[in-house]
C-alpha positions as CSV (number, residue, x, y, z in Angstrom):
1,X,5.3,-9.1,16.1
2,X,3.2,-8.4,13.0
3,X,1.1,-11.2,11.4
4,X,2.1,-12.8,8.5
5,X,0.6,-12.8,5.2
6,X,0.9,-14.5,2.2
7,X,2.1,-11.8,-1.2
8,X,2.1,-11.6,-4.3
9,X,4.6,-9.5,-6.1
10,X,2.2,-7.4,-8.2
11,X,5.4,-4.6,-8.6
12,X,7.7,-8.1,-10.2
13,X,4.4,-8.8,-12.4
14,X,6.1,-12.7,-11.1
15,X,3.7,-14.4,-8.6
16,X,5.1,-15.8,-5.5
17,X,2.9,-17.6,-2.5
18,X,3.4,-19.1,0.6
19,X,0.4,-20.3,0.9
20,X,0.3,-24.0,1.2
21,X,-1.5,-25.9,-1.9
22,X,-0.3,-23.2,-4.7
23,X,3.1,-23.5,-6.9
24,X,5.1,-20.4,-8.0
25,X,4.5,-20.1,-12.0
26,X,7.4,-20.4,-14.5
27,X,9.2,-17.4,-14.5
28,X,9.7,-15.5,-18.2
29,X,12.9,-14.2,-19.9
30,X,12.9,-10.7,-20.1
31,X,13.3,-9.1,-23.5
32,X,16.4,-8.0,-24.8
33,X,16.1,-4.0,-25.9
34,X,15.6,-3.2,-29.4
35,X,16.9,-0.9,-31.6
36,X,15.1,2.5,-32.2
37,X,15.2,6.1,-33.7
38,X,16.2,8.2,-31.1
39,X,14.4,11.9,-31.3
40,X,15.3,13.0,-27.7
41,X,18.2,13.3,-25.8
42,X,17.2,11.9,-22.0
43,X,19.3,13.7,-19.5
44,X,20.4,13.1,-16.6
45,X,20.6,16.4,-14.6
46,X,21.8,15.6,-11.1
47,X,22.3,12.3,-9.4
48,X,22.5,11.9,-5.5
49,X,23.6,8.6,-3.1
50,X,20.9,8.1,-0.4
51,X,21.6,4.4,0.0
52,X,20.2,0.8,-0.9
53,X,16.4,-0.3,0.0
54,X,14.5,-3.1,-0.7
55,X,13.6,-1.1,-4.1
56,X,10.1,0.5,-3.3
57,X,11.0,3.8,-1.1
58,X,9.6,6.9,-3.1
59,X,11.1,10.0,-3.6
60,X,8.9,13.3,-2.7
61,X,8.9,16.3,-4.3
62,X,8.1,19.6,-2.7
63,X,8.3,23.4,-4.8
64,X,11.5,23.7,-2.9
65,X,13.1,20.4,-2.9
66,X,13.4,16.6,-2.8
67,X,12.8,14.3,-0.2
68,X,14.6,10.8,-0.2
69,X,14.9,7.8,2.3
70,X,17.6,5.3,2.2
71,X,18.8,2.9,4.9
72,X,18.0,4.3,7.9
73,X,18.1,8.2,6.9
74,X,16.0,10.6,5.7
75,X,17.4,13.6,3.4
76,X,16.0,16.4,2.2
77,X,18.0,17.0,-1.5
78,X,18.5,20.9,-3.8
79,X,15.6,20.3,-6.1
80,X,18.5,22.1,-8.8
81,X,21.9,20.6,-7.4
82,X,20.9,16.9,-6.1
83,X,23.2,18.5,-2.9
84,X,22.1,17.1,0.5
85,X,21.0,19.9,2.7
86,X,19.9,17.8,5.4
87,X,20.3,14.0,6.7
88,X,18.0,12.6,9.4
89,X,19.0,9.7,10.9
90,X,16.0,7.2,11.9
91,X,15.0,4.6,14.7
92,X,16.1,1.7,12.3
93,X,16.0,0.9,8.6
94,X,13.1,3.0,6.8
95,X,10.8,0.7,4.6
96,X,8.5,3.5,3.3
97,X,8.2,6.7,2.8
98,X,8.6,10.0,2.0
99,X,5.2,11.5,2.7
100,X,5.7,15.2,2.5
101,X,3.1,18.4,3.2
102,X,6.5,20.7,2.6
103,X,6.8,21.1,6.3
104,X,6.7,17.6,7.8
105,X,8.1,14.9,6.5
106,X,6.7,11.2,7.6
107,X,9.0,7.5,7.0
108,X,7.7,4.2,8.3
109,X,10.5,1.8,10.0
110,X,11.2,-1.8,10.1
111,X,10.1,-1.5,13.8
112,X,6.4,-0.9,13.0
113,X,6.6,2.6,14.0
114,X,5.9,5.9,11.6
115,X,8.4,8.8,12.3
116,X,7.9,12.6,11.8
117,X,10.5,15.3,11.3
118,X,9.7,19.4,10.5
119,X,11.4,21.0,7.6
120,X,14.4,21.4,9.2
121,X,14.9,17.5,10.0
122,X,14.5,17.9,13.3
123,X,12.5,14.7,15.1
124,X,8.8,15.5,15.7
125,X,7.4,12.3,17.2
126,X,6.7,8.2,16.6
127,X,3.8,6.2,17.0
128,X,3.4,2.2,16.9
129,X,1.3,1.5,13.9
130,X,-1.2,-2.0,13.8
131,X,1.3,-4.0,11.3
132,X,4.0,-3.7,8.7
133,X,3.4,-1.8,5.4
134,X,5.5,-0.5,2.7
135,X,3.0,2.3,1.6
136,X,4.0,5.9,2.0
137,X,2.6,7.8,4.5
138,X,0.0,10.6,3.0
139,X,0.8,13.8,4.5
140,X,-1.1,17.1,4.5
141,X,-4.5,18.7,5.9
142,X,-3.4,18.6,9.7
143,X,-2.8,14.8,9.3
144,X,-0.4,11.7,9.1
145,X,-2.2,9.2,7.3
146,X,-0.6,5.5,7.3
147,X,-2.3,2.5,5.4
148,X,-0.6,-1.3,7.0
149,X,-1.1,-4.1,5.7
150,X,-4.0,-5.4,7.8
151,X,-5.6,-3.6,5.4
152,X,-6.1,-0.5,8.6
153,X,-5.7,3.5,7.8
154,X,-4.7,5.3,10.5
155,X,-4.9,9.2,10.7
156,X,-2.4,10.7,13.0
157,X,-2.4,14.1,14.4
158,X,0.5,16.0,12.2
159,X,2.3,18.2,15.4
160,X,1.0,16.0,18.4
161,X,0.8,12.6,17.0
162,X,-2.0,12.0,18.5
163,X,-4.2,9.3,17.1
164,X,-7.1,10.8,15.1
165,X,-8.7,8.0,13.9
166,X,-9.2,4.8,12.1
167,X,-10.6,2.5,9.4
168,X,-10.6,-0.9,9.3
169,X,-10.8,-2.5,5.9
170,X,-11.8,-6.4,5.0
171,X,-9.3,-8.7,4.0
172,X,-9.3,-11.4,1.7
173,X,-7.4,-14.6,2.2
174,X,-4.8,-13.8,-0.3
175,X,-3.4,-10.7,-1.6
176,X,-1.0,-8.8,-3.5
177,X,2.1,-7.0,-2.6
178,X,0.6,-4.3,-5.0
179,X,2.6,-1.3,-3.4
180,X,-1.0,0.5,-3.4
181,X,-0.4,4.0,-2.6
182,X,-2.7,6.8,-1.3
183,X,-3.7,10.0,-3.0
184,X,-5.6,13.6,-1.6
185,X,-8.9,14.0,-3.8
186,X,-11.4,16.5,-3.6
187,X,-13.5,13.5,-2.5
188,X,-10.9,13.2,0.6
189,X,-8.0,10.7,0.8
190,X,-8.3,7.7,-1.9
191,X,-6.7,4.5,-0.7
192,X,-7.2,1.3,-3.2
193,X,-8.4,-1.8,-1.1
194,X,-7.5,-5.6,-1.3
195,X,-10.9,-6.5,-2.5
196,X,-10.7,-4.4,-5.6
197,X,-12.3,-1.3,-4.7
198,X,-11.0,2.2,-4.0
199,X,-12.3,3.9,-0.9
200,X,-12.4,7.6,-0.5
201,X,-12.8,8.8,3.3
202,X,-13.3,11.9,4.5
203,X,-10.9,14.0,6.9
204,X,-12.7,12.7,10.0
205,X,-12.4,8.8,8.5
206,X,-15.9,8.5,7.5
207,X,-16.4,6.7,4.0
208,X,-17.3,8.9,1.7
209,X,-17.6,6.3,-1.4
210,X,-16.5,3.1,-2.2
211,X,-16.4,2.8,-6.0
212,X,-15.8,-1.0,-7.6
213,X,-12.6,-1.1,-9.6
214,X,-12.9,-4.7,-10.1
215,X,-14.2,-7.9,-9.3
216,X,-13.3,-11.6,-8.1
217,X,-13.7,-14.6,-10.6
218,X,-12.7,-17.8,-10.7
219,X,-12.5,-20.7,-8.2
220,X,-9.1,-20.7,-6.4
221,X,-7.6,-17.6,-4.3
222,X,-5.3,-16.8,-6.7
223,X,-7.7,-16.8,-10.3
224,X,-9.6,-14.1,-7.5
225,X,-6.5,-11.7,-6.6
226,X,-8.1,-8.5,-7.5
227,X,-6.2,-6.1,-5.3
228,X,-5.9,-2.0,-6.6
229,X,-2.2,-1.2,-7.8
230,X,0.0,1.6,-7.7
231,X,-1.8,5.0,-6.5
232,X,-4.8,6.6,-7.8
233,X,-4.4,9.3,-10.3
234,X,-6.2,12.6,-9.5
235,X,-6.4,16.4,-10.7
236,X,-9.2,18.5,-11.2
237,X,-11.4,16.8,-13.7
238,X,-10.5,12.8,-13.1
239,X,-10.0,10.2,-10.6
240,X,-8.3,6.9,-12.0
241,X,-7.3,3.7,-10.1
242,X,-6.4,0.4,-11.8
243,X,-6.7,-3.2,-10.0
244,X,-4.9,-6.3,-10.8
245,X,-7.3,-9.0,-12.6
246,X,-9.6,-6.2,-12.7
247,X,-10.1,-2.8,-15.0
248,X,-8.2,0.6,-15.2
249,X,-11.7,2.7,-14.0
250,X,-11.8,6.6,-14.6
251,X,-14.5,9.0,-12.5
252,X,-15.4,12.7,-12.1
253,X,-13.2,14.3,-9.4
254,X,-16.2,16.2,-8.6
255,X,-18.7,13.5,-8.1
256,X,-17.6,10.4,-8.2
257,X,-19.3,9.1,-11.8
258,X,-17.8,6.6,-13.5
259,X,-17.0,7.9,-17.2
260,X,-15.2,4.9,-18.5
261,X,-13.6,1.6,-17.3
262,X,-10.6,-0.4,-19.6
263,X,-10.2,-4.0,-18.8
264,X,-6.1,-4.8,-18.3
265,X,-4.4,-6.8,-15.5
266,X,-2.4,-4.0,-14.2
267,X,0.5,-3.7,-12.0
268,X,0.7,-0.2,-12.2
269,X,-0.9,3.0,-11.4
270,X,-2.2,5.1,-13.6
271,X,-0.7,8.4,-14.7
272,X,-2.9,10.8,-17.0
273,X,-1.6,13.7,-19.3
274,X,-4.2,15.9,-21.3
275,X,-5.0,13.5,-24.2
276,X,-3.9,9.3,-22.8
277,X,-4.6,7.6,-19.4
278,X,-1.1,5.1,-19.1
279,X,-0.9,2.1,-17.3
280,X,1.7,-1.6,-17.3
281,X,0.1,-4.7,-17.1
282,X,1.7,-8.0,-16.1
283,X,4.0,-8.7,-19.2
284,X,5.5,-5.0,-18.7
285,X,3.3,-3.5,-21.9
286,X,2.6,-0.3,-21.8
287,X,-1.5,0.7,-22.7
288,X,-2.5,4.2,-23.4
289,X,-5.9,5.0,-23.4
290,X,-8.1,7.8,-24.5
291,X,-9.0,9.9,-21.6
292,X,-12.0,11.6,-23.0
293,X,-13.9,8.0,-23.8
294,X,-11.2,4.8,-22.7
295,X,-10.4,3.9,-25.6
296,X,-7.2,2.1,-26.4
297,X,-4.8,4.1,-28.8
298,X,-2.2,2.0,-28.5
299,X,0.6,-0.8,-26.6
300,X,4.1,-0.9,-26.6
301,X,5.1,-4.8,-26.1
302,X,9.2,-3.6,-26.5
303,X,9.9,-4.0,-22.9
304,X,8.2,-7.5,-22.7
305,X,9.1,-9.0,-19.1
306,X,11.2,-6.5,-18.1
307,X,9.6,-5.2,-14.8
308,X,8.7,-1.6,-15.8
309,X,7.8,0.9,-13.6
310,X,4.9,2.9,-13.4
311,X,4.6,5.6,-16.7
312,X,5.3,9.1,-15.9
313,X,5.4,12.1,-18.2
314,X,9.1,13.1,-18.8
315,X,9.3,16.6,-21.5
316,X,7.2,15.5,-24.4
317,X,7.5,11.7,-23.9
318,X,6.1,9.1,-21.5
319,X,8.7,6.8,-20.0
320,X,9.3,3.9,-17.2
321,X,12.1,2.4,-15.9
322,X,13.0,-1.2,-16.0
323,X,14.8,-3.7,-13.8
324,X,17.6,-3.0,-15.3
325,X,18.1,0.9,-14.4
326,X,17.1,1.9,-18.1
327,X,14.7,4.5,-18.6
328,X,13.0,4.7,-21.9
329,X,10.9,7.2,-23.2
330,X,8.0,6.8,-25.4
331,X,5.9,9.1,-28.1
332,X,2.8,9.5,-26.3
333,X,0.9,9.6,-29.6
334,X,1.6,6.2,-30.4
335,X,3.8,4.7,-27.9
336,X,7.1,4.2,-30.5
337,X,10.2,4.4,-28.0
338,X,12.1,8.0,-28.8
339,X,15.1,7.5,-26.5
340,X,16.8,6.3,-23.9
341,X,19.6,6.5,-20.3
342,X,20.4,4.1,-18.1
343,X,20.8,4.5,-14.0
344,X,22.8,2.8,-11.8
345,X,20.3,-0.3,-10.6
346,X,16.8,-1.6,-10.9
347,X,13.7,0.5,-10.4
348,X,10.6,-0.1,-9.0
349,X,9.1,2.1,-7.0
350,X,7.2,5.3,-8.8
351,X,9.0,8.1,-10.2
352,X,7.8,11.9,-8.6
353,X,7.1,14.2,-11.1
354,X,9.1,17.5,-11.2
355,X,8.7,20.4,-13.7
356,X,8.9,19.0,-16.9
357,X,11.3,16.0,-15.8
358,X,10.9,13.3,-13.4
359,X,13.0,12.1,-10.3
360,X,13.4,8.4,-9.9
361,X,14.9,6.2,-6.8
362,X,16.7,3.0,-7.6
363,X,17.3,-0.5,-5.3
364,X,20.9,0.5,-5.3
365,X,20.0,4.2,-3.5
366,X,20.6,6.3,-6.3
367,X,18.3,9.4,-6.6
368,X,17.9,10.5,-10.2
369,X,16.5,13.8,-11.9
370,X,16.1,13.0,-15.5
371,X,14.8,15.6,-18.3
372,X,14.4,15.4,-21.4
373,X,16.2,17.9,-24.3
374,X,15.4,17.4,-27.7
375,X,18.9,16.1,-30.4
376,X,21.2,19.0,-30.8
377,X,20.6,20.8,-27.2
């Protein structure tokens, strides 16, 4: 039986502990949604029923198709139709996943255990893992990699499932439920620690840096929550991780540097595009920063409370999704909300980015490809 820890619902931006001694903070009322100017038609381009989760299993997104978990199955989904073209049935109820290299896909299971299936969906192999998580596996280079919440990674062997390795992180008395994903780097795999920093190891699990995303202060365990949110952003110029209580902190891909650091209590990750650096904080705003020097070029405070997911780039717009199924899409010069659809249930988990639209996964097991078409089309 796994350990039990006290969490924080980072994802909820609502804090809610078990430890003994600390009371649950008034909850806030969500804002209603204004009124806008649309200038973009969001569509909706295929829709597919992989059934209800606890809210954060991810979709993945391959160059030939989609990978979704829901209940206790696995499908593989026409990137174009939405049609199944595969169902995998698990051990038992999946709880996180899909980590996909194209060719295996990995799902963790309420029993503990990560499972592995080939592009066909035919079962691979299991392995027992440490404790619980609800953090996709990372896939790719010859490994499984699995991050549980007694704060271990644990590389797996992708065809034998053979353990590789493992690294054992420090954890602090109290932490978040931050949904912290992993991410490949040309450093190695990132992983965003409950102490506030993001680790980058190497393929054989050696550290390879350990760069400070932010820092503990105050005097009681929950003024020092500082855990990293959401899952690093990466491509071939920047590395950028954001901590709760802490900073959004952008490096070099290539070595590491730091070129700029934001303060906001993010519950996000961030997602980059060629001009901003997006995040959500705790009250659901929406920041954009300069990527060239961190400067802030704007907030959007429209969505107030309403438990946004993390940005992604959707057409010419940036857009999240709220508990409410709606996705609304932003102008990413200056963060004035263009348009808007509406899904079938609360989102919460991060969108996957596909082509120029985006494919999101709500609590009610709906799998969504949304685009975005200018008025008229």
């Amino acid at each position: 039986m796994f350990a039990k820890k006290a969490l924080l619902g980072a994802a909820a931006a609502l804090t809610v502990l078990t430890l003994a001694g600390c009371s649950t903070p008034d909850s806030h009322e969500p804002a209603d949604l204004q009124d806008f100017r649309e200038m973009v038609s969001p569509k909706v381009s295929w829709t597919a029923s992989v059934g209800e989760s606890d809210g954060y299993l991810t979709p993945a997104v391959t160059d030939n198709a989609v990978y979704a978990a829901g209940g206790s199955s696995l499908y593989r989904l026409d990137r174009h139709t939405g049609d199944k073209v595969w169902e995998a049935e698990a051990g038992s109820r999946i709880v996180a996943g899909v980590g996909t290299d194209g060719m295996h896909q990995a799902v963790v299971t309420d029993r503990g255990e990560v499972e592995v299936y080939d592009a066909e969906g035919k079962f691979i192999w299991r392995a027992t893992l440490s404790a619980e998580t609800d953090v996709p596996p990372l896939v790719g280079q010859g490994l499984v990699v699995v991050k549980t919440s007694d704060t271990r990674i644990t590389a797996f062997d992708i065809v034998t499932g053979e353990r590789r390795w493992h690294y054992q992180g420090q954890a602090p008395a109290l932490t978040l439920q931050a949904f912290n994903q992993m991410a490949w780097s040309p450093a190695g795999i990132l992983a965003g620690q409950a102490n506030g920093r993001l680790l980058a190891l190497g393929l054989n699990g050696k550290p390879v840096f350990d760069a400070v995303i932010g820092q503990a202060a105050g005097i009681t365990e929950v003024e020092r929550l500082i855990d990293v949110v959401g899952r690093p952003w990466v491509d071939n110029q920047l590395m950028c991780a954001a901590a709760f209580q802490g900073n959004l902190v952008c490096m070099s891909s290539t070595n590491g540097q730091l070129v700029w650091n934001a303060k906001v209590d993010s519950v996000t990750g961030p997602v980059a595009d060629a001009r901003m650096v997006y995040v959500v904080d705790d009250q659901s705003y929406v920041h954009a920063y300069n990527r060239a020097n961190g400067r802030e070029a704007w907030v959007n405070r429209d969505l107030e409370y309403r438990t946004v997911s993390a940005p992604i780039r959707i057409g010419a717009t940036v857009a999240v999704a709220d508990y409410e199924g709606y996705v609304t899409m932003m102008n990413p010069a200056n963060g004035e909300v263009v348009g808007r659809t509406r899904l079938d249930g609360a989102v919460r988990a991060p969108a996957a980015q596909f082509g120029y639209g985006a494919v999101f996964q709500t609590v009610e097991g709906e799998v969504a490809y949304v685009l975005q078409e200018s008025l008229g089309e």
